[in-house]
N, C-alpha and C positions, 0 to 999 in steps of 0.2 A: 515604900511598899510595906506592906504590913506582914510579920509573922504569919500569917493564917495564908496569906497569898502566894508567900514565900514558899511556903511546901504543898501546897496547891501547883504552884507551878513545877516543882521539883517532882513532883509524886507524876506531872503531865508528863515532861519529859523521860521520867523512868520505863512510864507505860507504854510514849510511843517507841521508846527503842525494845522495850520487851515486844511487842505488837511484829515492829519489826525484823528484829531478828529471827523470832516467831515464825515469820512469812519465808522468810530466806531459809531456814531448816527446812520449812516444811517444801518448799520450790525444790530444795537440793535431791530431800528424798524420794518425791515425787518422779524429779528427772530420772535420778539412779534405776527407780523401776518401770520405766516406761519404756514401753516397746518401743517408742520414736529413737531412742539412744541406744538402740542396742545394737552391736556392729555386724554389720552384713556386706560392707565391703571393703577389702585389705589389698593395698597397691604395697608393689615389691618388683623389686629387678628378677625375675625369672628366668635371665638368662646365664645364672649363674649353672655349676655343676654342683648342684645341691637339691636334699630332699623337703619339698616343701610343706610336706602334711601338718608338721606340727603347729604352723604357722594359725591354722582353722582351728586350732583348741579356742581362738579368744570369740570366736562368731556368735553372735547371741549374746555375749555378755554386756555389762553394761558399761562403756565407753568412758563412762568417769572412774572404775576401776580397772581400768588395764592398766598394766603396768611388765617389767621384763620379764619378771616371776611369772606369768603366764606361756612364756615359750621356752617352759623347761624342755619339754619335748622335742623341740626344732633345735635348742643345743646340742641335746642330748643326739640326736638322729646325724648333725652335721659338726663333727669335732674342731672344724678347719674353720668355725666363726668367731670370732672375735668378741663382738658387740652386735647390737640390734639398738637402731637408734628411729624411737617412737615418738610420732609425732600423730595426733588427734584432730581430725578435721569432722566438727559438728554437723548435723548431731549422728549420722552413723557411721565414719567413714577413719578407720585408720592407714597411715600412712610407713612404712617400716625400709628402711636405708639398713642394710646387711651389709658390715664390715669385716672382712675375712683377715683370718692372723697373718703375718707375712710369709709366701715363700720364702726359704733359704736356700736350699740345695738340693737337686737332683742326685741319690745315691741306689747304686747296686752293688749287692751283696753277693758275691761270688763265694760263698758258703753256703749257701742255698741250696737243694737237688734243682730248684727250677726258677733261676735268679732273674730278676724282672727291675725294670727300675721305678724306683718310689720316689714320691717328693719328700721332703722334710720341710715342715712349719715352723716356726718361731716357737710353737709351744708345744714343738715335740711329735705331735702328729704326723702320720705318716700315710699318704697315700698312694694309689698306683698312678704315673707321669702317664696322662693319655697324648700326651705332644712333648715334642723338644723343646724344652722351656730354657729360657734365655736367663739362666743360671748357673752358678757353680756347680760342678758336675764331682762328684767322688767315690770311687771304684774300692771296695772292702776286700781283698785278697784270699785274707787269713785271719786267723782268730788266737784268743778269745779278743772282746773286748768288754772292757768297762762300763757300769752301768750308766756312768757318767758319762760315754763317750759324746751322743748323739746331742747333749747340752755343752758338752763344749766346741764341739763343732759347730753349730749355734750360734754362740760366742764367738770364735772364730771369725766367721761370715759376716756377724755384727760389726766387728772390729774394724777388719779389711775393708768394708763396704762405707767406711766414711775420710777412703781415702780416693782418690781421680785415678781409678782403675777400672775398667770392663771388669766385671764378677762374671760376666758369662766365660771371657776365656780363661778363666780359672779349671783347672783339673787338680786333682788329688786323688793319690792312693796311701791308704793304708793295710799293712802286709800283718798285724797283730803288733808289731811293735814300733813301727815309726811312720810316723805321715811323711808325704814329700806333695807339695805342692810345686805343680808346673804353669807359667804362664811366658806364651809366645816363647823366646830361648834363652827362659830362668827358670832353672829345677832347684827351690830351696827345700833342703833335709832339715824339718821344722821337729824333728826327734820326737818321744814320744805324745801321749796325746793329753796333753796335763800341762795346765794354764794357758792354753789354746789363745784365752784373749790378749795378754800378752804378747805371746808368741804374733795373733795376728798383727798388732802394732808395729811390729818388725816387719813383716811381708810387706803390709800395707805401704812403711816408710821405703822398704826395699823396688817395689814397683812401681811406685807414684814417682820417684827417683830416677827410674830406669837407667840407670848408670849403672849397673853393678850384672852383667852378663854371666851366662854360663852356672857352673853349680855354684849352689851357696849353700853353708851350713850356718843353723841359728845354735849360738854357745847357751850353754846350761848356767846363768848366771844370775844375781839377783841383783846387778849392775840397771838401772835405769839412763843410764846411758844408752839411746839406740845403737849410734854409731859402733858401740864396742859389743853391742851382742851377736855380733854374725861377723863369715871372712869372706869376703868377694873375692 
């Protein structure tokens, strides 16, 4: 092949891929602002206890730009959400799977003029129990508490909950200075409310165990020995 033909044929190749790529910009921008792509209809579990307005902020927009950043709103309005997991069915139609953060614990606060009981989330949120929820249940007596308290309680539940125990029949009270958790007829005095996850490692061992009846107190120690941090 000859020099002359050589870049003859390089110069053809260069053009059709400019030509092409060309075509595919201009298809992309085209799609982005065409009415055909613009979403007008958004599947979702509705049967949730959640407010769903803000979900309609993405309606009309263009379906190759949605993304999570468009339901600031629907966060913002529903605290107890976790995630939003977005999937895009061409060309109008989005598809949204709402993952809520974990219950933890059913607690009421008896420091309250008009004490009610609230849920508590994994991330701290907190709202009113419209049902008996098949949870650990915790009664507030007295005060103050810590601002840390309701994150280590959290911890706590996280802890306990990855041993072969019912967390529903979990109770606890705290009177401003010591938790006692009760389950069936074990009352442990888990002392005050400071390193709770720890602490729960020991309940958790102490329950899945069920050997160890009646009161039990958890020792103040920096001992990773379970067996040696509590007296049955």
């Amino acid at each position: 092949m000859s020099l002359s033909s050589e870049v003859e044929s390089k110069s053809f190749r260069t053009f059709t891929l400019f030509i092409f790529v060309g075509l595919l910009i201009f298809s992309l921008v085209v799609s982005i602002f065409s009415s055909k792509y613009r979403v007008s209809v958004i599947n979702y579990d509705n049967g949730l206890d959640l407010n769903y307005e803000g979900l309609q902020e993405v309606k009309n927009l263009s379906i190759w730009l949605v993304n999570d950043g468009d339901f600031e709103k629907f966060y913002f309005d529903n605290q107890n959400v976790e995630n939003l997991e977005i999937s895009k069915q061409l060309p109008n139609v989005i598809n949204v799977n709402i993952n809520l953060h974990q219950k933890m614990v059913v607690y009421t606060d008896f420091r309250d003029s008009s004490p009610e009981q609230r849920v508590l989330y994994k991330n701290l949120y907190s709202t009113v129990a419209v049902s008996e929820e098949n949870l650990a249940h915790l009664v507030i007596t007295n005060g103050p508490i810590d601002d840390g308290f309701y994150n280590e309680i959290v911890s706590f539940i996280l802890t306990v909950g990855k041993y072969e125990i019912d967390l529903g029949k979990i109770s606890m009270t705290f009177n401003g200075d010591t938790l006692v958790v009760n389950y069936s007829d074990t009352i442990i005095e888990a002392g005050k409310a400071l390193d709770l996850s720890r602490k729960g490692s020991v309940v958790g061992y102490i329950l899945e165990k069920d050997d160890c009846k009646g009161s039990v107190k958890i020792l103040e120690s920096s001992n990773e020995d379970i067996e040696t941090l509590f007296n049955c």
